[in-house]
C-alpha positions as CSV (number, residue, x, y, z in Angstrom):
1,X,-0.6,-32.8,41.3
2,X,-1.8,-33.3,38.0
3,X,0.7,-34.0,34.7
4,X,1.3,-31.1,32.6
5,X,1.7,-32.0,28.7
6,X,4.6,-29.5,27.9
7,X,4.9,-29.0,23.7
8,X,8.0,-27.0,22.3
9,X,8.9,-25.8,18.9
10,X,12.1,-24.9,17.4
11,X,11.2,-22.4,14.6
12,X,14.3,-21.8,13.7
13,X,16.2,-23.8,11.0
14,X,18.8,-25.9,12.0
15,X,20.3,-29.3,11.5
16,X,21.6,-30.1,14.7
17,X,20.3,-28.3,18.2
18,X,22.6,-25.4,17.9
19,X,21.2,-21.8,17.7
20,X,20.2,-20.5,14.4
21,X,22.9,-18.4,12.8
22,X,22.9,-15.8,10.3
23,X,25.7,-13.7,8.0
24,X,25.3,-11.9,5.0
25,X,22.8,-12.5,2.4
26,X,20.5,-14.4,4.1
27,X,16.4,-13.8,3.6
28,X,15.5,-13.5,6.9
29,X,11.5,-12.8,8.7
30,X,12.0,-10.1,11.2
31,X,8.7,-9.5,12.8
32,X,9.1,-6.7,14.8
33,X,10.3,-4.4,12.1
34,X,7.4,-5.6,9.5
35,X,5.8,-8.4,7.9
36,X,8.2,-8.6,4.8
37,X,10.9,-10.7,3.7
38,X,14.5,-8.4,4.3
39,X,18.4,-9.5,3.2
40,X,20.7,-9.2,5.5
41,X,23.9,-7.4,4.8
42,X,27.4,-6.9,6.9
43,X,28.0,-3.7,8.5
44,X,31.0,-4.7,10.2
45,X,32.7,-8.0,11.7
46,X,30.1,-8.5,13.9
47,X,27.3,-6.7,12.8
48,X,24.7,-7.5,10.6
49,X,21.6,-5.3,8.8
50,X,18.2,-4.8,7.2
51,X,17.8,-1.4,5.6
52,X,14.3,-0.6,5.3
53,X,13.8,3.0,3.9
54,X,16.1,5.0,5.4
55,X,16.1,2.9,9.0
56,X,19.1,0.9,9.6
57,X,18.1,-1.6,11.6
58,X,20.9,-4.0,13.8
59,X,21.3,-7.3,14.2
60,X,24.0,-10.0,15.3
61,X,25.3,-13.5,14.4
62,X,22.4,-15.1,16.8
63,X,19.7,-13.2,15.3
64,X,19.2,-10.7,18.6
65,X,19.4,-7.4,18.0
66,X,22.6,-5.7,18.1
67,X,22.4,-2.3,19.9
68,X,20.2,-3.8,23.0
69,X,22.3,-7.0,25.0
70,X,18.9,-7.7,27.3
71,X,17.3,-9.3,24.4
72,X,18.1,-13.0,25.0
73,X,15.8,-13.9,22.3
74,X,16.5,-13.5,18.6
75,X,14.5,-11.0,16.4
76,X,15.3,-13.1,13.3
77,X,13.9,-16.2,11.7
78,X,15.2,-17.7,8.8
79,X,12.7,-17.6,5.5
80,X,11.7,-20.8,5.6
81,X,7.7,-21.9,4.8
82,X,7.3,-23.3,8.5
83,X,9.1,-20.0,10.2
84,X,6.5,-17.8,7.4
85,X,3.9,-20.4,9.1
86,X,4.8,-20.0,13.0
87,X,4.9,-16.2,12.9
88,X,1.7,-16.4,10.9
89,X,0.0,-18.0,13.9
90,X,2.1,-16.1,16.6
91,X,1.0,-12.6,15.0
92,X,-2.7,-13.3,13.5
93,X,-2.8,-12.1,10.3
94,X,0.2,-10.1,10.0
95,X,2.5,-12.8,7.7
96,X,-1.0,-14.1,6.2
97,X,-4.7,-13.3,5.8
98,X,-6.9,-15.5,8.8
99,X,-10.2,-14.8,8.9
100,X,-11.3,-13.8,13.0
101,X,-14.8,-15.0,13.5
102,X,-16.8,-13.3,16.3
103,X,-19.7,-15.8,17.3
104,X,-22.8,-13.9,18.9
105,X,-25.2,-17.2,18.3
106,X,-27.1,-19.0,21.3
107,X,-26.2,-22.1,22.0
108,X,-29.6,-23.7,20.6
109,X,-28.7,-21.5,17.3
110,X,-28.7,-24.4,14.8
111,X,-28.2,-22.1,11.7
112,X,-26.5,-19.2,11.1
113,X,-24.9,-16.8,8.8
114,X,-21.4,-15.3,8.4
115,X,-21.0,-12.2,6.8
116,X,-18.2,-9.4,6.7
117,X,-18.0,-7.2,9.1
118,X,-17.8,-4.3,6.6
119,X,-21.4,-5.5,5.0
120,X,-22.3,-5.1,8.7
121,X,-21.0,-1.6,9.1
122,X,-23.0,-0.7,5.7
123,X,-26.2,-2.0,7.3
124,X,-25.4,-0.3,10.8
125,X,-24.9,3.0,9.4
126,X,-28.0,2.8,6.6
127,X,-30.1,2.6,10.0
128,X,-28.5,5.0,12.0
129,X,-28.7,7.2,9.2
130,X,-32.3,6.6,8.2
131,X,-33.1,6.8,12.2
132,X,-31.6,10.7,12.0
133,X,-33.6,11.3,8.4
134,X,-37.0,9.9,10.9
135,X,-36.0,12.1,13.8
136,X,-35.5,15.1,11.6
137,X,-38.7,14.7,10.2
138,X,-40.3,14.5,13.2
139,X,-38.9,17.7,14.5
140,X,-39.8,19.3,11.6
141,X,-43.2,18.2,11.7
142,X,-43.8,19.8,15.5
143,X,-42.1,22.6,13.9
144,X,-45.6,23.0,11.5
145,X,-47.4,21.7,13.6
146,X,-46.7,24.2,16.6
147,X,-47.0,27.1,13.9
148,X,-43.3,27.9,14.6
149,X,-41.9,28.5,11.1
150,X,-43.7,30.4,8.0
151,X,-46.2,29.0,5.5
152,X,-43.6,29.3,2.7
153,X,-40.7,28.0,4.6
154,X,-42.9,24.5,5.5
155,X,-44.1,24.3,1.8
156,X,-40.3,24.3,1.0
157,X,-39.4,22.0,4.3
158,X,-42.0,19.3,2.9
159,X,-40.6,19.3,-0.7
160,X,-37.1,18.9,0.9
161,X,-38.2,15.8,3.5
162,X,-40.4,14.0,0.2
163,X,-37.2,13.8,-1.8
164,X,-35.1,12.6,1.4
165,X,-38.0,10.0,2.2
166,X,-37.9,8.9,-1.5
167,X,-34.0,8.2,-1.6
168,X,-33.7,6.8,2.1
169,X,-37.0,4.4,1.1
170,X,-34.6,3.5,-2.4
171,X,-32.0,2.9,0.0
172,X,-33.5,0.9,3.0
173,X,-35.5,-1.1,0.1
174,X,-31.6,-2.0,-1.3
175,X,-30.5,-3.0,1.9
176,X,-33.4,-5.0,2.6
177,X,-33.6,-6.9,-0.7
178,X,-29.6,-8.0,0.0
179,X,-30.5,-9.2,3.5
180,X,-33.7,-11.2,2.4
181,X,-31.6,-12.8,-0.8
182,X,-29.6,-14.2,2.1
183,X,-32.2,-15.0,4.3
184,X,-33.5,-16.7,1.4
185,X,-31.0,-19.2,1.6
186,X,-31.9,-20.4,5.3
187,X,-34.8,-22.2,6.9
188,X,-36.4,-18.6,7.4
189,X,-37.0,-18.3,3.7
190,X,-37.5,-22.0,2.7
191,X,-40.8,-21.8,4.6
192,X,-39.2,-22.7,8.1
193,X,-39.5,-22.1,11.5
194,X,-39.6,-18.4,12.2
């Protein structure tokens, strides 16, 4: 059977290898209510509380909440930089900003380019919407061409589908100039490999 490697990590603060304890006053992380820092206060001899809003929410001495006796694991950490640090990591991004990065590349993919996934969105939907402007046209254009609407009405059709070409060609031409100042930056527009 091979050796397991077994780490552990005490996040709470203590100086000796009792259970953290808390009482009234203390900053405490409580990560299943939010992502802030709450002060505990005494709602009775042994119960403890973070108001947030008008939700009381109940804790004990140990940290575990109060109303519920099947949690055997505390819901509170002390404010401390490595407790702000561990929850960070256990909860991705909700104590602190991490950036996610979703890889697509091939393996033989020797350069590449990371950009938001919002500038992404903004280039996805510039297509799609450019693709409906194209298909729109095209229908339009068997419209005339099967003699289905008037003489007048197509006059006013093409007028309407030359100012949409003109603003989606403004448009794609925007997009396009962002993507090729960033290509510019790669082998593709140093005179590379394409």
């Amino acid at each position: 059977m091979p050796n397991s490697i077994r780490t552990t990590s005490n996040t709470q603060t203590t100086t000796n290898s009792a259970p953290a304890t808390f009482k009234a006053g203390d900053s405490v992380l409580c990560p299943s209510v939010g992502n802030g820092t709450y002060k505990l206060v005494q709602k009775s001899k042994d119960c403890l509380t973070i108001n947030i809003g008008n939700v009381e929410c109940l804790y004990r001495a140990d940290g575990r909440a109060y109303h519920d006796d099947c949690y055997v694991l505390p819901s509170l950490f002390h404010d401390t930089p490595a407790n702000r640090q561990a929850i960070a990591t256990l909860y991705r991004g909700s104590q602190a900003s991490q950036r996610i990065v979703i890889d697509i590349t091939e393996a033989d993919d020797t350069e590449v380019i990371i950009m938001s996934s919002h500038e992404l969105s903004d280039i996805a939907c510039d297509l799609e919407s450019a693709a409906v402007v194209i298909s729109d046209i095209g229908k339009l254009l068997a419209l005339i061409h099967y003699e289905k609407i008037e003489t007048h009405v197509a006059i006013s059709m093409a007028r309407l589908t030359h100012d949409t070409t003109d603003t989606w060609h403004d448009l794609l031409q925007s997009q396009l100039s962002s993507i090729k100042e960033t290509l510019a930056m790669t082998r593709y527009g140093k005179g590379g490999e394409q």
